[in-house]
PDB file of N, CA, C and O in Angstrom:
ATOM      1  N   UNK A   1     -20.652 -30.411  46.071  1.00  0.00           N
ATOM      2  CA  UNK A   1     -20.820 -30.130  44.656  1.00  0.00           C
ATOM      3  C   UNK A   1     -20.798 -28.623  44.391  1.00  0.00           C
ATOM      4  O   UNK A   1     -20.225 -28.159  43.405  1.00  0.00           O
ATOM      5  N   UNK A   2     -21.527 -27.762  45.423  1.00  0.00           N
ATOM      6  CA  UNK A   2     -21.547 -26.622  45.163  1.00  0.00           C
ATOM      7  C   UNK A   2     -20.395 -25.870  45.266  1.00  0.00           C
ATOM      8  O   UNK A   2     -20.408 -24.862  44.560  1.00  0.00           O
ATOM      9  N   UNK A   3     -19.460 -26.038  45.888  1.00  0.00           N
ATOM     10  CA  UNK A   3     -17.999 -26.035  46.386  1.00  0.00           C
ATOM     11  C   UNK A   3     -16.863 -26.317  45.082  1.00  0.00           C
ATOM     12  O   UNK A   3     -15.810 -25.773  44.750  1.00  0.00           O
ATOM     13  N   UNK A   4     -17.511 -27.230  44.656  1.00  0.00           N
ATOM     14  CA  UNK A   4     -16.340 -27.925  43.260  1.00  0.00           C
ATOM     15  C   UNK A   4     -16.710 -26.621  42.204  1.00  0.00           C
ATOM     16  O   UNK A   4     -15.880 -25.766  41.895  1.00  0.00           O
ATOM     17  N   UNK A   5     -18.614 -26.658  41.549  1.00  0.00           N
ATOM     18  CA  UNK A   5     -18.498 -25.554  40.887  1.00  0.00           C
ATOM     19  C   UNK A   5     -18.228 -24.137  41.292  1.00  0.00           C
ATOM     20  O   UNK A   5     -18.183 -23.310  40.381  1.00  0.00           O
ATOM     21  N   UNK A   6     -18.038 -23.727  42.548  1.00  0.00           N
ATOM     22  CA  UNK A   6     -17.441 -22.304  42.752  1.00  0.00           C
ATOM     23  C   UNK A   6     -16.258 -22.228  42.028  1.00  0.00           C
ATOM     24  O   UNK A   6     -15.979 -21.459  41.108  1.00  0.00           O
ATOM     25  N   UNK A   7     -15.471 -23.260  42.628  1.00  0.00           N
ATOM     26  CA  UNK A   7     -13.740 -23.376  42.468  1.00  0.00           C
ATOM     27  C   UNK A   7     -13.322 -23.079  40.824  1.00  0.00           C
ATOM     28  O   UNK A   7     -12.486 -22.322  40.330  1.00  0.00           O
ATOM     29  N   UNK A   8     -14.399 -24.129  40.160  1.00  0.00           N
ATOM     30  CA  UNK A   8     -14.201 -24.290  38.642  1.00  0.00           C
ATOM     31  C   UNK A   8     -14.802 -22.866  38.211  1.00  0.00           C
ATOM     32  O   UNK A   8     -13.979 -22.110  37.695  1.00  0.00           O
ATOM     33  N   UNK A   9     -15.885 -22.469  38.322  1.00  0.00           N
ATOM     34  CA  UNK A   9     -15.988 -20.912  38.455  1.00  0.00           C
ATOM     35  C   UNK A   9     -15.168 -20.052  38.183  1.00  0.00           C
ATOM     36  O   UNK A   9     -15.134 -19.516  37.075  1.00  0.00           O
ATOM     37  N   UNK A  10     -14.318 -19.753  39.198  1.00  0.00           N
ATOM     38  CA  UNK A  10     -12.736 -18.835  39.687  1.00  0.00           C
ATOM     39  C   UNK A  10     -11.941 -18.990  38.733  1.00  0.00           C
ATOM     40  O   UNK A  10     -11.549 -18.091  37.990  1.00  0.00           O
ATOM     41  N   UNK A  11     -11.621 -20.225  38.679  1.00  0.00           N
ATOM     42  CA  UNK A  11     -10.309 -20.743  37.745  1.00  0.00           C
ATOM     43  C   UNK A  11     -11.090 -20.560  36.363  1.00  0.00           C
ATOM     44  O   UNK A  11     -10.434 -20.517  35.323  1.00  0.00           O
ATOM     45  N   UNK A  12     -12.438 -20.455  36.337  1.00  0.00           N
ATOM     46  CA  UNK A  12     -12.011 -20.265  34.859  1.00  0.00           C
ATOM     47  C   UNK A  12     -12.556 -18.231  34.228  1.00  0.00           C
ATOM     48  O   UNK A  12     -12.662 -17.910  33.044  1.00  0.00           O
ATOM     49  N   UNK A  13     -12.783 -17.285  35.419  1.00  0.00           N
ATOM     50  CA  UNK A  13     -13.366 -16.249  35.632  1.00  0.00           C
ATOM     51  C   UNK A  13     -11.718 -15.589  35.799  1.00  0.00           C
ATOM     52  O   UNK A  13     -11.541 -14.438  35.399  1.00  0.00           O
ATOM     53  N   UNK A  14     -10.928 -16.110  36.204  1.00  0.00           N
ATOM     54  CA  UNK A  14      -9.626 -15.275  36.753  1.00  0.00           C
ATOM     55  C   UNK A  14      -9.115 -14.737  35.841  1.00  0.00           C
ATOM     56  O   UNK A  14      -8.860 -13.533  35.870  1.00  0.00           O
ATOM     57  N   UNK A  15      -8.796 -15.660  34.616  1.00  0.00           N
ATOM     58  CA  UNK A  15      -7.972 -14.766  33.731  1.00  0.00           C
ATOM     59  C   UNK A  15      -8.230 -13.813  32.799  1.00  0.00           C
ATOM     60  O   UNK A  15      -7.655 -13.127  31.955  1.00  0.00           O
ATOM     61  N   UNK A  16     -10.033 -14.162  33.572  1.00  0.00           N
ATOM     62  CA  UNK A  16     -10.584 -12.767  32.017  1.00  0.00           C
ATOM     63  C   UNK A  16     -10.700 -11.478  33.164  1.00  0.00           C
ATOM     64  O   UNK A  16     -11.335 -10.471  32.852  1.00  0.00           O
ATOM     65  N   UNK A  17     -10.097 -11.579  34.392  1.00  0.00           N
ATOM     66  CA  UNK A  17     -10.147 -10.307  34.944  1.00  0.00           C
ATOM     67  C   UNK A  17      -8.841  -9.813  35.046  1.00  0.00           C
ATOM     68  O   UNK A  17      -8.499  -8.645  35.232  1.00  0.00           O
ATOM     69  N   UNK A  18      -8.165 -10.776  34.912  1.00  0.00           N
ATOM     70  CA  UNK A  18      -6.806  -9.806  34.734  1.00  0.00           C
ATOM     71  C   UNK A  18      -6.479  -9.035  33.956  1.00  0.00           C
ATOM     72  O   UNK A  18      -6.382  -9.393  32.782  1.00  0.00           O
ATOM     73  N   UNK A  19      -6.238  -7.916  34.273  1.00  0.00           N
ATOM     74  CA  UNK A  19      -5.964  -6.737  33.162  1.00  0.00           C
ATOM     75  C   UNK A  19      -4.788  -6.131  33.291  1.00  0.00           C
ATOM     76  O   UNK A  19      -4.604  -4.975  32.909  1.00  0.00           O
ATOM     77  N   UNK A  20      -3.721  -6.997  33.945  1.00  0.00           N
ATOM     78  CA  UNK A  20      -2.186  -6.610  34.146  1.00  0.00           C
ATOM     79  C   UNK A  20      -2.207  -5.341  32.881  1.00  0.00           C
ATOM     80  O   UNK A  20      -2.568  -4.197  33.158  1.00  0.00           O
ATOM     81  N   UNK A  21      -1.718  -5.790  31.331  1.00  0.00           N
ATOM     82  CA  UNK A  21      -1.133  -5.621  30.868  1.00  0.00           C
ATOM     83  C   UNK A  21      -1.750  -4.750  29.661  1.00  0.00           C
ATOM     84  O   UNK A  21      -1.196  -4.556  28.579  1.00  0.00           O
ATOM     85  N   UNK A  22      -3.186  -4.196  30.120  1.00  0.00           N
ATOM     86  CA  UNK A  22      -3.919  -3.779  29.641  1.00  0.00           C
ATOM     87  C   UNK A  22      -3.561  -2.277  28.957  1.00  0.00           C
ATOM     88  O   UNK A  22      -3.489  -2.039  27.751  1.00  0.00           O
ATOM     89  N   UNK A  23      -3.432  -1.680  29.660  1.00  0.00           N
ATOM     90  CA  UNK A  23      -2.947  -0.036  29.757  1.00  0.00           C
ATOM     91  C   UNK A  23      -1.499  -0.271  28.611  1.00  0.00           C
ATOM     92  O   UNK A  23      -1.540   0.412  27.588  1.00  0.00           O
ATOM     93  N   UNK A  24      -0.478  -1.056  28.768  1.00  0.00           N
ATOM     94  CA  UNK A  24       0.669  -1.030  27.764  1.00  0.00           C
ATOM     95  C   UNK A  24       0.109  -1.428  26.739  1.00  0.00           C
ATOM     96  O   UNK A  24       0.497  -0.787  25.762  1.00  0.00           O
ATOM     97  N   UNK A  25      -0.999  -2.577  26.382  1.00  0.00           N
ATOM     98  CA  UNK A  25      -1.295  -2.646  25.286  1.00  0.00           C
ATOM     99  C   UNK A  25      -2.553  -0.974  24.714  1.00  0.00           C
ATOM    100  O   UNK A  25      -2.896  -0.930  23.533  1.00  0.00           O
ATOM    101  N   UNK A  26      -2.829  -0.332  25.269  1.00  0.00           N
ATOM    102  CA  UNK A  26      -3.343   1.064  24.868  1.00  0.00           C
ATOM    103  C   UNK A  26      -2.369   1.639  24.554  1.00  0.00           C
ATOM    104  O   UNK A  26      -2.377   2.087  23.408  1.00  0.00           O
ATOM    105  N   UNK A  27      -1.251   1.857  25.319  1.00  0.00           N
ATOM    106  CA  UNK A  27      -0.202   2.522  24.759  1.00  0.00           C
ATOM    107  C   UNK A  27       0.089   2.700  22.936  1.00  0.00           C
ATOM    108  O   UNK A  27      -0.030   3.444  21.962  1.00  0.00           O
ATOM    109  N   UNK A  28       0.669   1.032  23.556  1.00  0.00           N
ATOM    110  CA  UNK A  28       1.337   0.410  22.165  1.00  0.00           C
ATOM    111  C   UNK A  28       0.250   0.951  20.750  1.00  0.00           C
ATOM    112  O   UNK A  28       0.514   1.899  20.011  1.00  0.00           O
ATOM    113  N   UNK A  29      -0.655   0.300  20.677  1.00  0.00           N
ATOM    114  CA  UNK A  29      -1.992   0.935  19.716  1.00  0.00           C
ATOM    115  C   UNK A  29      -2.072   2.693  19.535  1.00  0.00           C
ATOM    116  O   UNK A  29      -2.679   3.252  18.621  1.00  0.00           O
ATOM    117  N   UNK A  30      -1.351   3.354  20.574  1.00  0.00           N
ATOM    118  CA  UNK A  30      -1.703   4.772  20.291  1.00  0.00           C
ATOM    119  C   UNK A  30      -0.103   5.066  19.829  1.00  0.00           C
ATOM    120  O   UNK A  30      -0.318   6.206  19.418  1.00  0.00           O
ATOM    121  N   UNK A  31       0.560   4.978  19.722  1.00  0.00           N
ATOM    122  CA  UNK A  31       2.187   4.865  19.470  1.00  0.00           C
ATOM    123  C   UNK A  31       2.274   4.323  17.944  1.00  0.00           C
ATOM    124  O   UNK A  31       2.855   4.952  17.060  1.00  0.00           O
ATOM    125  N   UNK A  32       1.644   3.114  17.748  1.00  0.00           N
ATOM    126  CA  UNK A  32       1.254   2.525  16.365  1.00  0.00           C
ATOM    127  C   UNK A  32       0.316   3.706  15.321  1.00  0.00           C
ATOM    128  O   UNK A  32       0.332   4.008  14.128  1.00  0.00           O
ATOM    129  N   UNK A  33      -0.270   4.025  16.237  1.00  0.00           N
ATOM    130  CA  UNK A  33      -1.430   5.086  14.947  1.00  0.00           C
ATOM    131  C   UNK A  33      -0.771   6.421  14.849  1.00  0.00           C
ATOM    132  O   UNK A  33      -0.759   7.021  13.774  1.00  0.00           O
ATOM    133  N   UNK A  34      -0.162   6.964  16.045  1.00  0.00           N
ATOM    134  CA  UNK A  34       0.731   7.882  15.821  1.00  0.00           C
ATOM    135  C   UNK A  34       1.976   7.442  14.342  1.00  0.00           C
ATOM    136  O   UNK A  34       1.921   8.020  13.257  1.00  0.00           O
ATOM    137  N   UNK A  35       2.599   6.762  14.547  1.00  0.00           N
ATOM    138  CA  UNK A  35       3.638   6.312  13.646  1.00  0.00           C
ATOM    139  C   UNK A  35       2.856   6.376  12.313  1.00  0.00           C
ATOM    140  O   UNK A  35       3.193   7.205  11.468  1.00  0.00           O
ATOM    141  N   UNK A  36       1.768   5.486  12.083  1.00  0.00           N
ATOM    142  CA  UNK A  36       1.143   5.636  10.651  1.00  0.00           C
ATOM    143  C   UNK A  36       0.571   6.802  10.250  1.00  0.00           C
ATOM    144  O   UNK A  36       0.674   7.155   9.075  1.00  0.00           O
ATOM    145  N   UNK A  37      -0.316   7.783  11.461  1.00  0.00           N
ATOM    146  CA  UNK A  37      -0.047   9.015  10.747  1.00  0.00           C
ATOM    147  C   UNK A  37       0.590  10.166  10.462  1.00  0.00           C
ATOM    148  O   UNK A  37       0.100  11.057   9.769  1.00  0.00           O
ATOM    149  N   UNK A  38       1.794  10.198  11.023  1.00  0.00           N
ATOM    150  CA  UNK A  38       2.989  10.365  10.635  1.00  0.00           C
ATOM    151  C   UNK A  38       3.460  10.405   9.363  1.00  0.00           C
ATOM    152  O   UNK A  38       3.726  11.329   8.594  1.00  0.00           O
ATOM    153  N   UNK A  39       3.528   8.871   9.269  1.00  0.00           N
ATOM    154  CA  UNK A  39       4.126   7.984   7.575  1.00  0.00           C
ATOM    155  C   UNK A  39       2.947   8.525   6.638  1.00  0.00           C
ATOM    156  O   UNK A  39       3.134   9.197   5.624  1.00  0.00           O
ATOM    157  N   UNK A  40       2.064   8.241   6.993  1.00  0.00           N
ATOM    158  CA  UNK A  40       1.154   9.078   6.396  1.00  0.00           C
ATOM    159  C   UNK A  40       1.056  10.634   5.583  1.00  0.00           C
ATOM    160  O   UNK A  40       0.777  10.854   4.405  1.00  0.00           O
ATOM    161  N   UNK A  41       1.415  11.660   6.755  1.00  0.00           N
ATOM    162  CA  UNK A  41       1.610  12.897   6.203  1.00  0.00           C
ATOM    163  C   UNK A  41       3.211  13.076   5.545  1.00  0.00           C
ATOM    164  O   UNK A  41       3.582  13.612   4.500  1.00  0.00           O
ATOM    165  N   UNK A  42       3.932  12.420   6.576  1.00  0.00           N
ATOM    166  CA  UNK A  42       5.511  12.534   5.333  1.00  0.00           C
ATOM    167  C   UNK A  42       5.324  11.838   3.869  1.00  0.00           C
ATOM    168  O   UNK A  42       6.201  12.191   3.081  1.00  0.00           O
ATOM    169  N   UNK A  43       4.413  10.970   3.364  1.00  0.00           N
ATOM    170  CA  UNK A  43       4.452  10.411   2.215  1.00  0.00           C
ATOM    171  C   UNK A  43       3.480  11.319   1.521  1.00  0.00           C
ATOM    172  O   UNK A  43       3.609  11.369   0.298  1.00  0.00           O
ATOM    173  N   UNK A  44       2.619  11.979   2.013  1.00  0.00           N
ATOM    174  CA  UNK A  44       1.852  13.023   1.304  1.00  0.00           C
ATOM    175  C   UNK A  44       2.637  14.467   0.888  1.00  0.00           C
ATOM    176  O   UNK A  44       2.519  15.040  -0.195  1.00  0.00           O
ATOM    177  N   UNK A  45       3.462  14.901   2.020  1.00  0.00           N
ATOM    178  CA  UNK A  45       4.482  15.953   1.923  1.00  0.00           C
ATOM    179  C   UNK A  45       5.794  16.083   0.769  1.00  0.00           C
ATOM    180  O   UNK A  45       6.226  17.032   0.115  1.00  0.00           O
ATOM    181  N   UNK A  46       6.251  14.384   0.896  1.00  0.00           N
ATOM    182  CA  UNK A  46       7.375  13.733   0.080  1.00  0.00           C
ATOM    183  C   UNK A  46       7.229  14.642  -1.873  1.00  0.00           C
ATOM    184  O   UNK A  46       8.069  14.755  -2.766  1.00  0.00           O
ATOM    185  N   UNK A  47       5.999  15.016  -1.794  1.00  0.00           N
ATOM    186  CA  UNK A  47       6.138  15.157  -3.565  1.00  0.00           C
ATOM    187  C   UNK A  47       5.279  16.682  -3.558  1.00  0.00           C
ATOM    188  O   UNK A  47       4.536  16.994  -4.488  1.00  0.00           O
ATOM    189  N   UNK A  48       5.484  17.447  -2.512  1.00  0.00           N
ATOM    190  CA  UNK A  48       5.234  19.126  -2.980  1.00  0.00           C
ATOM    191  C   UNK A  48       6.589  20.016  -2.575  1.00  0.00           C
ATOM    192  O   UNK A  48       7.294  20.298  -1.607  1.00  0.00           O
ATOM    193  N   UNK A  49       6.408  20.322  -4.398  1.00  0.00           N
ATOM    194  CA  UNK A  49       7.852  21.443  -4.437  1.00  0.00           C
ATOM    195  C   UNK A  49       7.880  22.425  -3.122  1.00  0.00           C
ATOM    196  O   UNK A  49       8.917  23.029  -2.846  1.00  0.00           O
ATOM    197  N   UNK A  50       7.085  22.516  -2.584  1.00  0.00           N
ATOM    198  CA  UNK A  50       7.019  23.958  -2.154  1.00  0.00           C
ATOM    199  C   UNK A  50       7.187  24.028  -0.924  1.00  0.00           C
ATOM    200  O   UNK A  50       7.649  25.030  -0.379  1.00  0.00           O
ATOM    201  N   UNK A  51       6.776  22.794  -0.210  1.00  0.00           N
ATOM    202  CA  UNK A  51       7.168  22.315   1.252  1.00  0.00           C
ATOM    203  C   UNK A  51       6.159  21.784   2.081  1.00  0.00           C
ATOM    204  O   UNK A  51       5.303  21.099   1.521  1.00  0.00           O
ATOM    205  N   UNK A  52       6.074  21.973   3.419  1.00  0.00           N
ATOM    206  CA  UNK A  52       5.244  21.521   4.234  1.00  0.00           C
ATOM    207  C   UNK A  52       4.570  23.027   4.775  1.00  0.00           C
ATOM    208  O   UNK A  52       3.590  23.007   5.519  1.00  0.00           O
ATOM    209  N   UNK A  53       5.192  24.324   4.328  1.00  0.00           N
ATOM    210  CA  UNK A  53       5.145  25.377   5.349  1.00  0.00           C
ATOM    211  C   UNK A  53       4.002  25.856   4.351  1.00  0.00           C
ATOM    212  O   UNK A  53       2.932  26.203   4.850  1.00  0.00           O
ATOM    213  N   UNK A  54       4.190  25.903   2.777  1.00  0.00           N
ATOM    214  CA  UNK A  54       2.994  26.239   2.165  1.00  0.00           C
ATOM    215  C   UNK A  54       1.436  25.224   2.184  1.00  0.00           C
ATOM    216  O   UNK A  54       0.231  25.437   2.043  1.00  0.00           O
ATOM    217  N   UNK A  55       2.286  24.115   2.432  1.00  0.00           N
ATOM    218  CA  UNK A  55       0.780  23.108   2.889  1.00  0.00           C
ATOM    219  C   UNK A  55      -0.032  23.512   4.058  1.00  0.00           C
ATOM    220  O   UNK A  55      -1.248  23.682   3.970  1.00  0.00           O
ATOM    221  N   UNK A  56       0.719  23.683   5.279  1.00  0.00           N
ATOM    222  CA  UNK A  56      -0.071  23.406   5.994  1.00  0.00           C
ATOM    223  C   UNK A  56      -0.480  25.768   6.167  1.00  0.00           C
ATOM    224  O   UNK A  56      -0.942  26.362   7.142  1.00  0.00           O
ATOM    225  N   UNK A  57      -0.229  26.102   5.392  1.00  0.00           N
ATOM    226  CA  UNK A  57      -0.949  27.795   5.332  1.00  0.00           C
ATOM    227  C   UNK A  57      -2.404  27.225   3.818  1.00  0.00           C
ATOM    228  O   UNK A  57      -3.486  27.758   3.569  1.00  0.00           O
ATOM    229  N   UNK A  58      -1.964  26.424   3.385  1.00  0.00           N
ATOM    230  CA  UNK A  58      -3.240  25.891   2.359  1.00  0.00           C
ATOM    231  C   UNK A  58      -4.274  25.497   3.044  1.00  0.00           C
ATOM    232  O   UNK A  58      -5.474  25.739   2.905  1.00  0.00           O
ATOM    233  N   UNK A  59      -3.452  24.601   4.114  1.00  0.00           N
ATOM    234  CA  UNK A  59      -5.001  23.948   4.855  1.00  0.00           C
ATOM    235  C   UNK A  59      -5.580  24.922   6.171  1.00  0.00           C
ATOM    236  O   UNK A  59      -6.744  24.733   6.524  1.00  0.00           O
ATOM    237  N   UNK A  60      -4.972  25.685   6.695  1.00  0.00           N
ATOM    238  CA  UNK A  60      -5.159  26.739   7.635  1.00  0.00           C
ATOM    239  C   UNK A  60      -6.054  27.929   6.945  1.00  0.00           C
ATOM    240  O   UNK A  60      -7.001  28.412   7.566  1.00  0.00           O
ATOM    241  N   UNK A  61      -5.656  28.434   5.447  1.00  0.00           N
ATOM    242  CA  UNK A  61      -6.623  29.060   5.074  1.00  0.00           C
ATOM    243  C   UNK A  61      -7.930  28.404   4.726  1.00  0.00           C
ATOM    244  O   UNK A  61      -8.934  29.016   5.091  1.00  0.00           O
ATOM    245  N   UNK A  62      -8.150  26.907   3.880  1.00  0.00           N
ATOM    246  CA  UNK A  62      -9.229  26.228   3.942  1.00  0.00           C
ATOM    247  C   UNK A  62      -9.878  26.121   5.713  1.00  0.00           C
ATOM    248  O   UNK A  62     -11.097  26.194   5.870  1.00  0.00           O
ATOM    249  N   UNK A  63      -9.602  26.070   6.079  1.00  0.00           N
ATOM    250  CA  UNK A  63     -10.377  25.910   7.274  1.00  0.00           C
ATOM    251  C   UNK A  63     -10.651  27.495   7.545  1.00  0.00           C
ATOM    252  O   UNK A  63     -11.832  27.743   7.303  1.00  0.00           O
ATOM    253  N   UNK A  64     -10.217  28.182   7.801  1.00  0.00           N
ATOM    254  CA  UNK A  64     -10.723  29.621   8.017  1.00  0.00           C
ATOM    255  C   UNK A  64     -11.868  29.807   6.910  1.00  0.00           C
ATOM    256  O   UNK A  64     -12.886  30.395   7.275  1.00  0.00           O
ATOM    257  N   UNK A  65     -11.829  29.591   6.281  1.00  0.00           N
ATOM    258  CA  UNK A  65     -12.564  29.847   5.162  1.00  0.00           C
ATOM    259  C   UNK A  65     -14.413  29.098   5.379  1.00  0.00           C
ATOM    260  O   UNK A  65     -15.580  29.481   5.297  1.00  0.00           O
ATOM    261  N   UNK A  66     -13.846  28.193   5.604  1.00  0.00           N
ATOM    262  CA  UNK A  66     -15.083  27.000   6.201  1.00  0.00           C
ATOM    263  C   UNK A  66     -15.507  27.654   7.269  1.00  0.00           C
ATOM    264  O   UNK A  66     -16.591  28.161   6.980  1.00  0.00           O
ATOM    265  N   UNK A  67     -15.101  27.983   8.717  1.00  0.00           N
ATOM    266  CA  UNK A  67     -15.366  28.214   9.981  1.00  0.00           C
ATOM    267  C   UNK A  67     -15.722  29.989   9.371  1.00  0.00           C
ATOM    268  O   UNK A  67     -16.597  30.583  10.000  1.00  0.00           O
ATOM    269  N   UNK A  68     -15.352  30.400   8.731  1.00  0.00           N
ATOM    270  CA  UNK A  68     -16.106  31.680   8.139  1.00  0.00           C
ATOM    271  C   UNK A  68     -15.326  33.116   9.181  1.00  0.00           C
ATOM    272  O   UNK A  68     -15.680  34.279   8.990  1.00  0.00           O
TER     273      UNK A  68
END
């Protein structure tokens, strides 16, 4: 008996230790959030006349400004 529940044990303990495919699915999730914030800042960028080069000296002086 003690033998049967080891076995049933294993077989049912095995597949929550497999972590084959673990690391590609981290990937994938950091590749995904990259992409949205991305889409993110190009859809924020998409509607200033002036560009991306005066944005990001807007937010470079706000932060200097903060950090003092």
């Amino acid at each position: 008996m003690k033998k049967m529940m080891i076995k049933a044990w294993v077989k049912l303990m095995n597949p929550v230790k497999n972590e084959t495919g673990a690391q590609s699915l981290e990937w994938l999730g950091l590749a995904a959030l990259l992409i949205l914030v991305l889409g993110i800042i190009s859809t924020a960028v998409d509607g200033q006349k002036d560009g991306i080069g005066d944005l990001i000296e807007k937010m470079i002086k706000k932060i200097s400004d903060m950090v003092g």
